[in-house]
Biopython code that builds the backbone (N, CA, C, O; Angstrom):
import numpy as np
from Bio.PDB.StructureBuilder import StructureBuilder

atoms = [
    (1, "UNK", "N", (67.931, 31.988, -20.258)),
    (1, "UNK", "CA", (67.462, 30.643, -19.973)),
    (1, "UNK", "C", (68.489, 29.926, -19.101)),
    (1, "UNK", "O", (69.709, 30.006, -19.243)),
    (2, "UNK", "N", (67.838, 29.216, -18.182)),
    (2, "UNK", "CA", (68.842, 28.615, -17.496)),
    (2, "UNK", "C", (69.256, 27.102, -17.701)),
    (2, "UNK", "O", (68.455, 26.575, -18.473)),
    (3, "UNK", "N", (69.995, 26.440, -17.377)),
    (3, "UNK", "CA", (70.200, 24.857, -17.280)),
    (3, "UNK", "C", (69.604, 24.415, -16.701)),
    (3, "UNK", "O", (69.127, 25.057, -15.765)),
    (4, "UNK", "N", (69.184, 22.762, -16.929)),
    (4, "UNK", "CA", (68.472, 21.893, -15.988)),
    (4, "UNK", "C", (69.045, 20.497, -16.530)),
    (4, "UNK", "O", (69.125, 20.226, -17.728)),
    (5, "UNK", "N", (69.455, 19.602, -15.426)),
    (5, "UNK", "CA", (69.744, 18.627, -15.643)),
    (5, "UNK", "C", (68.464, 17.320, -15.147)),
    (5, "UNK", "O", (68.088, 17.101, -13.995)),
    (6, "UNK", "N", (67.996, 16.603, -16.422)),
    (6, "UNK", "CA", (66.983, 15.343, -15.647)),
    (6, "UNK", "C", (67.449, 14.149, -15.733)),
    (6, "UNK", "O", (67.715, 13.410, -16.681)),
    (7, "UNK", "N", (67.533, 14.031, -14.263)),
    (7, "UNK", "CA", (68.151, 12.651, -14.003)),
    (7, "UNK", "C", (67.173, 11.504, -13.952)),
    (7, "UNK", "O", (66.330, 11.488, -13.055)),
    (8, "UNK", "N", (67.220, 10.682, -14.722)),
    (8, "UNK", "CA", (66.429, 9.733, -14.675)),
    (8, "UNK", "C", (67.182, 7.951, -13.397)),
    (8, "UNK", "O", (68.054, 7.083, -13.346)),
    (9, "UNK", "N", (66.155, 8.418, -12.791)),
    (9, "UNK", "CA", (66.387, 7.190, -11.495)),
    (9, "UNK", "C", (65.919, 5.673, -12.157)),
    (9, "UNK", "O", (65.167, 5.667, -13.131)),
    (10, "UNK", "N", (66.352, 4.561, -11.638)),
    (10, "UNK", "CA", (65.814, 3.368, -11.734)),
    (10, "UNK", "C", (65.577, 3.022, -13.098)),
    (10, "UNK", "O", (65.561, 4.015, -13.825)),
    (11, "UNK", "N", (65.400, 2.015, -13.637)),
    (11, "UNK", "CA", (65.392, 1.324, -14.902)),
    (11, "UNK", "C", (63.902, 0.576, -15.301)),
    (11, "UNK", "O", (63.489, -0.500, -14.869)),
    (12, "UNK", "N", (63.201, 1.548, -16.319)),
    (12, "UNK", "CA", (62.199, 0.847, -16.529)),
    (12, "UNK", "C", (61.985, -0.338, -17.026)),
    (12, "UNK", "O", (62.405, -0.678, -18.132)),
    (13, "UNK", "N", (61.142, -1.263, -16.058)),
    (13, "UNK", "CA", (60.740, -2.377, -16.507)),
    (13, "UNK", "C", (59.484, -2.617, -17.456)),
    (13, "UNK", "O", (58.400, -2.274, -16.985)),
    (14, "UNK", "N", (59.496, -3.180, -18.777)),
    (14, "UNK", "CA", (58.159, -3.098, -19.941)),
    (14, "UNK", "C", (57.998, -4.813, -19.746)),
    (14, "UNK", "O", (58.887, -5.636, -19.529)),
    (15, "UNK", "N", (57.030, -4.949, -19.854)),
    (15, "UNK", "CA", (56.545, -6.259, -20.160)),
    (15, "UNK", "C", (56.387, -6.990, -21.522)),
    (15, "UNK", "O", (55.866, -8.070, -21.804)),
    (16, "UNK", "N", (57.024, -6.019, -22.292)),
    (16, "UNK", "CA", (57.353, -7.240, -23.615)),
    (16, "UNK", "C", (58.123, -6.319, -24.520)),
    (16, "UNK", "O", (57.918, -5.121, -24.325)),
    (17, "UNK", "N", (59.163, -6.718, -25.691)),
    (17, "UNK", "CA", (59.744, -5.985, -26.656)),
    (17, "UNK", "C", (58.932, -5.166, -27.097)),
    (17, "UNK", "O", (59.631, -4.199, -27.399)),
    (18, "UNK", "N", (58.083, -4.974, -27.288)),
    (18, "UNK", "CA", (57.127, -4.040, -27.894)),
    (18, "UNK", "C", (56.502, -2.834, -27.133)),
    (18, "UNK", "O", (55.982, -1.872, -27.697)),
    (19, "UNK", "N", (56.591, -2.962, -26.067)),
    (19, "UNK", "CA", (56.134, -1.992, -24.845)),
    (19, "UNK", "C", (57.138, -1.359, -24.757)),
    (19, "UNK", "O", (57.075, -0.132, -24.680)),
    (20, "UNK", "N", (58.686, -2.221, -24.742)),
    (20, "UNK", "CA", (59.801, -1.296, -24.849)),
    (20, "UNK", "C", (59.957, -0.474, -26.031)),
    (20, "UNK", "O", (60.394, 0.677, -26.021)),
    (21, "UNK", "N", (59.599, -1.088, -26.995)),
    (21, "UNK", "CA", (59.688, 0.230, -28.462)),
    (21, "UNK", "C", (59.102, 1.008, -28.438)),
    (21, "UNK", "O", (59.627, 2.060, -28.803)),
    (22, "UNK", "N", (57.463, 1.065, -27.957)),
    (22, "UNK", "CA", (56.763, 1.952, -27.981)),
    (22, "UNK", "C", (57.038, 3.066, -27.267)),
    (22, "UNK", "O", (56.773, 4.185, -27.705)),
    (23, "UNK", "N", (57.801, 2.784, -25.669)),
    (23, "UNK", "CA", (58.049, 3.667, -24.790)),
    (23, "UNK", "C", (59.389, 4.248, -25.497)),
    (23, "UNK", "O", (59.655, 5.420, -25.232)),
    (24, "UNK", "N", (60.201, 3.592, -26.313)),
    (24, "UNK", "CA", (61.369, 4.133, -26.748)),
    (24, "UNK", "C", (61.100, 5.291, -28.088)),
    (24, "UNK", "O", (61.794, 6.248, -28.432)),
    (25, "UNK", "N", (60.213, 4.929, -28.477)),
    (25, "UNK", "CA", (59.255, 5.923, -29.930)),
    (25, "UNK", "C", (58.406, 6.923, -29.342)),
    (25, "UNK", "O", (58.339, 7.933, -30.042)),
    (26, "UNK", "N", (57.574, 6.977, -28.021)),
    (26, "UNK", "CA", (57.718, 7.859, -27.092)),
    (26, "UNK", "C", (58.450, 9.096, -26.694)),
    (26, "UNK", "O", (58.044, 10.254, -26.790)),
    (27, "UNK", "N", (59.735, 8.619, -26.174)),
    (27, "UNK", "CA", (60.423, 8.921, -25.687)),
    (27, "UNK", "C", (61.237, 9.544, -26.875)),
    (27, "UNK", "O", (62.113, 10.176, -26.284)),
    (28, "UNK", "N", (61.417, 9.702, -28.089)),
    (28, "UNK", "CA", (61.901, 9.996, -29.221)),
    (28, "UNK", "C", (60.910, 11.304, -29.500)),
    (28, "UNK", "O", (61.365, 12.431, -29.690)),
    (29, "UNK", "N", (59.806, 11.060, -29.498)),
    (29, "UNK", "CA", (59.134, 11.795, -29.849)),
    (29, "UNK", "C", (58.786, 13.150, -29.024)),
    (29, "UNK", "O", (58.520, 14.228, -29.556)),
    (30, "UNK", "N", (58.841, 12.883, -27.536)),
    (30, "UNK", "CA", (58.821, 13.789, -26.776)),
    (30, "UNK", "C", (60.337, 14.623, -27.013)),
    (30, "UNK", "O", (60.425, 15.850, -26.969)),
    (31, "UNK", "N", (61.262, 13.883, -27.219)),
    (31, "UNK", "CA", (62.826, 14.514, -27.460)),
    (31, "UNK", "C", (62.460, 15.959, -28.351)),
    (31, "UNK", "O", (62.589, 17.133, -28.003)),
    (32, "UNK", "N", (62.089, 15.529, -29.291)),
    (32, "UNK", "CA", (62.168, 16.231, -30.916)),
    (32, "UNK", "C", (61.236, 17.055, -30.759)),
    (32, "UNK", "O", (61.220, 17.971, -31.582)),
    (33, "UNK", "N", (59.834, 17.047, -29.378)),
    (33, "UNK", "CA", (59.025, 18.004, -29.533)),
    (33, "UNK", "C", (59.455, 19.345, -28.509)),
    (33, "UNK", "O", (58.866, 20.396, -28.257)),
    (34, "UNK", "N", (60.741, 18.786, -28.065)),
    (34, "UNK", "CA", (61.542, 20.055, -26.720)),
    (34, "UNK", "C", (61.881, 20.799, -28.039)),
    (34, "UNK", "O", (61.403, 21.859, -27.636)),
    (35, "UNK", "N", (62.346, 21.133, -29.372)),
    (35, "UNK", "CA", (63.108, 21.908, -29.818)),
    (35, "UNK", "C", (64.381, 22.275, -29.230)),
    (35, "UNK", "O", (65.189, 21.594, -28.598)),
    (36, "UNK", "N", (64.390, 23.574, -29.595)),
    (36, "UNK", "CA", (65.821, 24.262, -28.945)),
    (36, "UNK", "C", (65.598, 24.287, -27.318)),
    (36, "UNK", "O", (66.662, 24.526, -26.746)),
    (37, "UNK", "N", (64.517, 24.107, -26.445)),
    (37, "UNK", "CA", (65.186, 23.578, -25.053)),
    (37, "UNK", "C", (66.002, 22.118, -24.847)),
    (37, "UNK", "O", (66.427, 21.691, -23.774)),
    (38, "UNK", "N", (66.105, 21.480, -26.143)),
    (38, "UNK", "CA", (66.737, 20.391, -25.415)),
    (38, "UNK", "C", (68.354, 20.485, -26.152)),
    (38, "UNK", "O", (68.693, 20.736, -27.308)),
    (39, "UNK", "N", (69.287, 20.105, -24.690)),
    (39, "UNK", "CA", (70.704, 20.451, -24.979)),
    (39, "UNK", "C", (71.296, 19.237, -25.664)),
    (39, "UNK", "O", (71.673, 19.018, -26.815)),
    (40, "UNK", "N", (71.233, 18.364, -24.292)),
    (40, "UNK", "CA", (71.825, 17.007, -24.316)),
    (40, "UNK", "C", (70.789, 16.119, -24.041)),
    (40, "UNK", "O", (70.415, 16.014, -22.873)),
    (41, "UNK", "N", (70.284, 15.489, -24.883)),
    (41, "UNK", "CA", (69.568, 14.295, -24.577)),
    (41, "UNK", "C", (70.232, 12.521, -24.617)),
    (41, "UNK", "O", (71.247, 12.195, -25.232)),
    (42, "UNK", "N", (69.628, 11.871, -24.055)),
    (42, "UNK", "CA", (69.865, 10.456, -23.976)),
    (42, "UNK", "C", (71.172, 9.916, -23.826)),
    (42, "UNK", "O", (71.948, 9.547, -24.707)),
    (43, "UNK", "N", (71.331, 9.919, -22.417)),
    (43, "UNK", "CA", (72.728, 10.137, -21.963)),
    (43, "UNK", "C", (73.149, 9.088, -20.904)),
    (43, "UNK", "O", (73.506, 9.196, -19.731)),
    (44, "UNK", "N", (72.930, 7.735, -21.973)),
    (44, "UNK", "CA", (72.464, 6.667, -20.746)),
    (44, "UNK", "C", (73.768, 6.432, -19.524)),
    (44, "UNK", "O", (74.711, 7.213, -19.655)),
    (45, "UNK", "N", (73.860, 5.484, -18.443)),
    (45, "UNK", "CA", (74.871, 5.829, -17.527)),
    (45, "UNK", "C", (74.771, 4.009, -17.067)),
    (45, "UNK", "O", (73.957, 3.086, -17.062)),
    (46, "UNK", "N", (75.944, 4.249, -16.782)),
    (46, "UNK", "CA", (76.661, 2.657, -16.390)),
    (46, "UNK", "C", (76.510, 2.643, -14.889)),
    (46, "UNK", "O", (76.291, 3.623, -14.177)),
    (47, "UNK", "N", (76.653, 1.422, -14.522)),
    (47, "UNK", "CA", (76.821, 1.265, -13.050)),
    (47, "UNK", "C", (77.856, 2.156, -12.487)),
    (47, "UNK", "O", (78.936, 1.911, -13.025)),
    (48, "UNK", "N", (77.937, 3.134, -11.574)),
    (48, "UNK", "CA", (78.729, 4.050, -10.976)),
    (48, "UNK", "C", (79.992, 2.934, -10.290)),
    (48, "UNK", "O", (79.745, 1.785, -9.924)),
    (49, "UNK", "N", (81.375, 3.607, -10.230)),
    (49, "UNK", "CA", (82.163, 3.278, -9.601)),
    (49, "UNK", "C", (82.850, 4.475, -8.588)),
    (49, "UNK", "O", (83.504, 5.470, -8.900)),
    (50, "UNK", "N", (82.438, 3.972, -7.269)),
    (50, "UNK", "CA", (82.684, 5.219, -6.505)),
    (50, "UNK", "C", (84.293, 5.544, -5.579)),
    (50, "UNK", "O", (84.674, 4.789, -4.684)),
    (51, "UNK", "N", (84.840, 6.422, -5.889)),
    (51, "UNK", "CA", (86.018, 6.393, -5.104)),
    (51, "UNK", "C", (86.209, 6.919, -3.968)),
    (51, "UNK", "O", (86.236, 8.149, -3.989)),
    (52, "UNK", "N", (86.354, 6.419, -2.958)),
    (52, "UNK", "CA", (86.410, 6.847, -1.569)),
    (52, "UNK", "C", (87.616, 7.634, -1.149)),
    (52, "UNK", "O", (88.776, 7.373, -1.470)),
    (53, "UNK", "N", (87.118, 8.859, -0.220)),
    (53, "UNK", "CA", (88.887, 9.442, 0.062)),
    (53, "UNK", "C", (90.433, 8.764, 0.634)),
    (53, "UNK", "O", (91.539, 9.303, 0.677)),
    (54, "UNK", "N", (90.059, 7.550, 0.989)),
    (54, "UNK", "CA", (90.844, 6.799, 1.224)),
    (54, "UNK", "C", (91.807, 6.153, -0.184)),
    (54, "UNK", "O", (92.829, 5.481, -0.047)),
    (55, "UNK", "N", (91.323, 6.461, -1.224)),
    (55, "UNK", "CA", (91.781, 5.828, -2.729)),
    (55, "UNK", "C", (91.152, 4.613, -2.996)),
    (55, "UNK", "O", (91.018, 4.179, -4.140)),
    (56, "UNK", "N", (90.836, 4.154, -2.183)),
    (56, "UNK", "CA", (90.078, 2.798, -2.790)),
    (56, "UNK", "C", (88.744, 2.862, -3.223)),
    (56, "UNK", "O", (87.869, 3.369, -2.522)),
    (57, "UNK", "N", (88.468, 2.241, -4.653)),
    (57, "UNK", "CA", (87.211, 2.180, -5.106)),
    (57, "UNK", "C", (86.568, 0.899, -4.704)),
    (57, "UNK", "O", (87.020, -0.096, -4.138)),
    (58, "UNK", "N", (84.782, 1.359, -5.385)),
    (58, "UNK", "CA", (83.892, -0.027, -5.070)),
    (58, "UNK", "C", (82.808, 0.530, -5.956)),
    (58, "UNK", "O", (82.304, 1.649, -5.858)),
    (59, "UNK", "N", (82.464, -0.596, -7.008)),
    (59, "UNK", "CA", (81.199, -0.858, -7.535)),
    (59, "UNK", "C", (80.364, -0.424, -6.966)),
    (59, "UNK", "O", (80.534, -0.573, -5.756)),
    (60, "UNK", "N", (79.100, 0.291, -7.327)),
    (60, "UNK", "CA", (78.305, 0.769, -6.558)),
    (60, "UNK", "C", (76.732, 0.327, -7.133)),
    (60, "UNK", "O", (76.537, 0.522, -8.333)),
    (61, "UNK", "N", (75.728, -0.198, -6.406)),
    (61, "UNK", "CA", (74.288, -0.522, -7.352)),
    (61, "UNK", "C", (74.103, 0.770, -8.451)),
    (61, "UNK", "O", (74.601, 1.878, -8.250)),
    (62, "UNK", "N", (73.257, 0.402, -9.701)),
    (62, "UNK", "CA", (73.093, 1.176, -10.675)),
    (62, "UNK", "C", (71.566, 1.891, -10.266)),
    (62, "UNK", "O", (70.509, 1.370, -10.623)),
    (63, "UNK", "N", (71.641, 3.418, -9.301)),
    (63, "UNK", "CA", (70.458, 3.889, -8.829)),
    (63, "UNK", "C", (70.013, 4.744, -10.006)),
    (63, "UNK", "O", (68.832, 4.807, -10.347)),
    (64, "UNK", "N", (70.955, 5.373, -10.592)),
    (64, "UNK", "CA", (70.543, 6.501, -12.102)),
    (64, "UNK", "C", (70.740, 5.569, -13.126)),
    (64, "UNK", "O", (71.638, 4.728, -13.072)),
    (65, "UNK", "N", (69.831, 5.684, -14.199)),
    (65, "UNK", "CA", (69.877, 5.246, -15.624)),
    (65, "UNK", "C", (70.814, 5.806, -16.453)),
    (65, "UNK", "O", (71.675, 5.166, -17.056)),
    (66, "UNK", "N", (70.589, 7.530, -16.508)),
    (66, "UNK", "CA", (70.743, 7.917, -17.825)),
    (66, "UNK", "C", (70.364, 9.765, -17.343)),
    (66, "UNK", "O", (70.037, 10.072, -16.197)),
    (67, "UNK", "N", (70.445, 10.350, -18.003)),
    (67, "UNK", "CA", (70.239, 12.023, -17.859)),
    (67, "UNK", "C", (70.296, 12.922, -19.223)),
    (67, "UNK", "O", (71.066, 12.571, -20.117)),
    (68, "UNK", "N", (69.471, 14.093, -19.380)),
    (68, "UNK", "CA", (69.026, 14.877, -20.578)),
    (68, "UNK", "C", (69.506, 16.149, -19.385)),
    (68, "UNK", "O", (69.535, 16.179, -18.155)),
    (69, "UNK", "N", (69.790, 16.970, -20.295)),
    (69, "UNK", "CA", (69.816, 18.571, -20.140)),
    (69, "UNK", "C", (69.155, 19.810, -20.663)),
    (69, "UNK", "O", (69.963, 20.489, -21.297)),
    (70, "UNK", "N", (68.132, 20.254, -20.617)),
    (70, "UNK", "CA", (67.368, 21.105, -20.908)),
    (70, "UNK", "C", (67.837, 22.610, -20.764)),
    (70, "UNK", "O", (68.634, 22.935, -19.884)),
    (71, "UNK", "N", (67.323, 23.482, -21.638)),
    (71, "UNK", "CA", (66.916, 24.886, -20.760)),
    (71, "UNK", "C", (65.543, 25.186, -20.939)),
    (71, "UNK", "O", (64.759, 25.087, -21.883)),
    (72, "UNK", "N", (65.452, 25.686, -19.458)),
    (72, "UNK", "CA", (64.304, 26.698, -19.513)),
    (72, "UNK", "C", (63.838, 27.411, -18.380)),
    (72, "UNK", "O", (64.057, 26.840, -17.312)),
    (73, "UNK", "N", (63.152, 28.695, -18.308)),
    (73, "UNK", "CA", (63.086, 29.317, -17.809)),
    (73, "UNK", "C", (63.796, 29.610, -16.367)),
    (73, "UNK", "O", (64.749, 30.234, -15.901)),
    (74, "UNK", "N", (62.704, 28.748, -15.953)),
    (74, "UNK", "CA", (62.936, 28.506, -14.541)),
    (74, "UNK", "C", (62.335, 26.999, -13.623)),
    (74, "UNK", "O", (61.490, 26.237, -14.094)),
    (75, "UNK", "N", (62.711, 26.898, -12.840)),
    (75, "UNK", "CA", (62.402, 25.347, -11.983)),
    (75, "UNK", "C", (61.215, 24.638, -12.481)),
    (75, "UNK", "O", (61.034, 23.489, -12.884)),
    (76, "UNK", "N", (60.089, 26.173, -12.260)),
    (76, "UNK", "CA", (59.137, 25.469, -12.418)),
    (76, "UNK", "C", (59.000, 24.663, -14.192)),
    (76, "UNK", "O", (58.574, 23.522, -14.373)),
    (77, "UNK", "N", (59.378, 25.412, -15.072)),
    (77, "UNK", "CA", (59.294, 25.322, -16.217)),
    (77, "UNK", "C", (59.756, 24.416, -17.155)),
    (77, "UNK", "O", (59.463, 24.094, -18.307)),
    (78, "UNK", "N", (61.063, 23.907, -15.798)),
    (78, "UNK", "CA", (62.305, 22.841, -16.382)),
    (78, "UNK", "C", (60.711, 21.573, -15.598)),
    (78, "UNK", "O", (60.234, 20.674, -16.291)),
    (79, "UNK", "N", (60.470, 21.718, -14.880)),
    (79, "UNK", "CA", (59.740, 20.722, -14.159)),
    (79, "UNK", "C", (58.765, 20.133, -15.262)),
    (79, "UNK", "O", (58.826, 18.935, -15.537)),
    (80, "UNK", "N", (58.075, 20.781, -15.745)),
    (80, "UNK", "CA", (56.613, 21.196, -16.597)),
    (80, "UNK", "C", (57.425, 19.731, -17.545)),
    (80, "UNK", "O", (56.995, 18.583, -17.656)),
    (81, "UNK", "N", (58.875, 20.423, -18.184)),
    (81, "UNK", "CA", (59.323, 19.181, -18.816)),
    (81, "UNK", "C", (59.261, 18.036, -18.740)),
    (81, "UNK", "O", (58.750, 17.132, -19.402)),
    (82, "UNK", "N", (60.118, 18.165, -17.423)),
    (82, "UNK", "CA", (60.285, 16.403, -16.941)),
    (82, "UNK", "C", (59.163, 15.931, -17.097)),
    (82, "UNK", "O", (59.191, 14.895, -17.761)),
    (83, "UNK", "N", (57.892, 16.333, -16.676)),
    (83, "UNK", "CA", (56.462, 15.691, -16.085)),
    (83, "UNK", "C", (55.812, 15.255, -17.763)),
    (83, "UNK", "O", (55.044, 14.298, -17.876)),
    (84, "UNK", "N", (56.209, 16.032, -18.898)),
    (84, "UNK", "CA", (55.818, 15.597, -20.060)),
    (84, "UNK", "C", (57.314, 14.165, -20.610)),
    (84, "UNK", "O", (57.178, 13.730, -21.753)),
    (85, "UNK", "N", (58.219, 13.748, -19.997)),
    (85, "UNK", "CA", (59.369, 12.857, -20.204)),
    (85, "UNK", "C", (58.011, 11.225, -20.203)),
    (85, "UNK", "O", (57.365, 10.760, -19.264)),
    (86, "UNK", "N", (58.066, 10.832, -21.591)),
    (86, "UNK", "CA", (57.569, 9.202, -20.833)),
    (86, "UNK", "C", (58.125, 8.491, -19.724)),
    (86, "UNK", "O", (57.430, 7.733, -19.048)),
    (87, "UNK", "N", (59.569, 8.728, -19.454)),
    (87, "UNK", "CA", (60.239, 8.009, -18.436)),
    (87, "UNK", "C", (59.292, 8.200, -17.026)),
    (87, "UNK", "O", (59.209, 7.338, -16.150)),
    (88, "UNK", "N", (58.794, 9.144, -17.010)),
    (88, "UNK", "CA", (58.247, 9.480, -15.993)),
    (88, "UNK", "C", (56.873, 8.695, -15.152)),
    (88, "UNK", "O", (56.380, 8.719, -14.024)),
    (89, "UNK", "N", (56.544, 7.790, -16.885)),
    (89, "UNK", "CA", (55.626, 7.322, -16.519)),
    (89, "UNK", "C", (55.884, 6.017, -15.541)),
    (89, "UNK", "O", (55.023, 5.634, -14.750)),
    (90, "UNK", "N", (57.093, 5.419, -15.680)),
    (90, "UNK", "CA", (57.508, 3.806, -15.349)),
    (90, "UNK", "C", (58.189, 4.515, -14.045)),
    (90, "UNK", "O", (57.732, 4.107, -12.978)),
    (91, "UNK", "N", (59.000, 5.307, -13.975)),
    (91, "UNK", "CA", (60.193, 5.609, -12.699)),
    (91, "UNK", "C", (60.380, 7.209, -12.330)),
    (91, "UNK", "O", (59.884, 7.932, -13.195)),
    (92, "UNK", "N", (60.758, 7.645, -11.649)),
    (92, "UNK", "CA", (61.056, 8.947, -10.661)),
    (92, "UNK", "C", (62.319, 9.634, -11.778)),
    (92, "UNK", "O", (63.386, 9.085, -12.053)),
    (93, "UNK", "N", (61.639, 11.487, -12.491)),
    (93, "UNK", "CA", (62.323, 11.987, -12.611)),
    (93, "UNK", "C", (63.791, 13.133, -11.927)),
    (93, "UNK", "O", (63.470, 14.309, -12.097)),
    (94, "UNK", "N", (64.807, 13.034, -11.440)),
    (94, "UNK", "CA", (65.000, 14.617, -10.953)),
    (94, "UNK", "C", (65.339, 15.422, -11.983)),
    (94, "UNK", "O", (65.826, 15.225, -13.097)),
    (95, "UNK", "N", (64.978, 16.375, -11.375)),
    (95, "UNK", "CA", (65.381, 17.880, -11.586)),
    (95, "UNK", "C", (66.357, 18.738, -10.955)),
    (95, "UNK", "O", (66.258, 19.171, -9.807)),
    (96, "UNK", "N", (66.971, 18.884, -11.476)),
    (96, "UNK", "CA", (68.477, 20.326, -10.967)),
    (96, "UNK", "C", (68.899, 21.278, -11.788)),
    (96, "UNK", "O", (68.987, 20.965, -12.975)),
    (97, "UNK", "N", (69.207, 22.444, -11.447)),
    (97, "UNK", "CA", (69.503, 23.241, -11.928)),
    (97, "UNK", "C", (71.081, 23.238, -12.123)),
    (97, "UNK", "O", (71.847, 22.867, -11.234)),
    (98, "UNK", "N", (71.346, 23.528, -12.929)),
    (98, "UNK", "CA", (72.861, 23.678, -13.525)),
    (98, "UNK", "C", (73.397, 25.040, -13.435)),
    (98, "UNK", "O", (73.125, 25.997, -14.160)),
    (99, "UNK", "N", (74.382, 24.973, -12.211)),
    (99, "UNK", "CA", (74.871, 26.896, -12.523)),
    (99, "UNK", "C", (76.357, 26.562, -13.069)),
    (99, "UNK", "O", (76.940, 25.490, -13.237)),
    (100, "UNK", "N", (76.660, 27.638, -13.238)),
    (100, "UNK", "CA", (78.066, 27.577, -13.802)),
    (100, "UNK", "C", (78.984, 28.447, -13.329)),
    (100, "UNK", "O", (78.839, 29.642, -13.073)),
    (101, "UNK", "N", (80.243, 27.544, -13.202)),
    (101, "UNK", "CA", (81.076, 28.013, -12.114)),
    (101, "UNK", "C", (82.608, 28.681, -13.230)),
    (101, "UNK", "O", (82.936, 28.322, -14.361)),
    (102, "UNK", "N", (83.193, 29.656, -12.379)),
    (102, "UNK", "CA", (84.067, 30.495, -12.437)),
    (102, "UNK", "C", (83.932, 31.288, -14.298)),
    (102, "UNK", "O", (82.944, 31.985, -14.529)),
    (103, "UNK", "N", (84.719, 31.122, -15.136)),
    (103, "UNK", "CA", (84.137, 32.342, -16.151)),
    (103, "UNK", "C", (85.186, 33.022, -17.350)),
    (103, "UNK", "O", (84.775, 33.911, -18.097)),
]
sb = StructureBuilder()
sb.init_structure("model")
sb.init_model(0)
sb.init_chain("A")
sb.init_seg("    ")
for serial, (resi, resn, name, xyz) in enumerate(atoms, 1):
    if name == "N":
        sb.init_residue(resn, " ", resi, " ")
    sb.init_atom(name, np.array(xyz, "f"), 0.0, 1.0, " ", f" {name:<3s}", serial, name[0])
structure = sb.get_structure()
């Protein structure tokens, strides 16, 4: 089985506390129904601070939310996932494959 990392883009907007729970009880529920494909889930992410080769940093807009790590098969299969993610329903999942380096 291979790695897959889903990056979740942009920050869903719900139209009331309750739309947010539901999508969050959702989103719980889809977790717990990956089983053993899911590695790392709910992995929310702060506004990036980016460092330039020059050494100087700068705040950067918050374009990623958050990211889960899966395995499975293959692209297509890690995909099949994402497309069952509620996130998917409000904002744009990616998909990447995770290789692993040296050993």
């Amino acid at each position: 089985m291979a790695k897959f990392a889903l990056f979740y883009v942009g920050e869903p907007q719900f139209g009331s506390p309750e739309a947010a729970k539901a999508h969050q009880q959702e989103w719980m529920a889809w977790a717990q129904d990956l089983g053993e494909a899911a590695i790392e889930l709910g992995m929310p992410f702060s506004a990036p601070t980016r460092v330039k080769p020059d050494g100087s940093s700068q705040t950067q807009p918050k374009e990623l939310s958050g990211m889960s790590i899966v395995q499975a098969a293959d692209m297509d299969a890690a995909v099949e996932i994402a497309k069952g993610c509620p996130f998917v329903q409000f904002a744009p999942v990616d998909v990447v494959q995770i290789y692993a380096m040296g050993g």
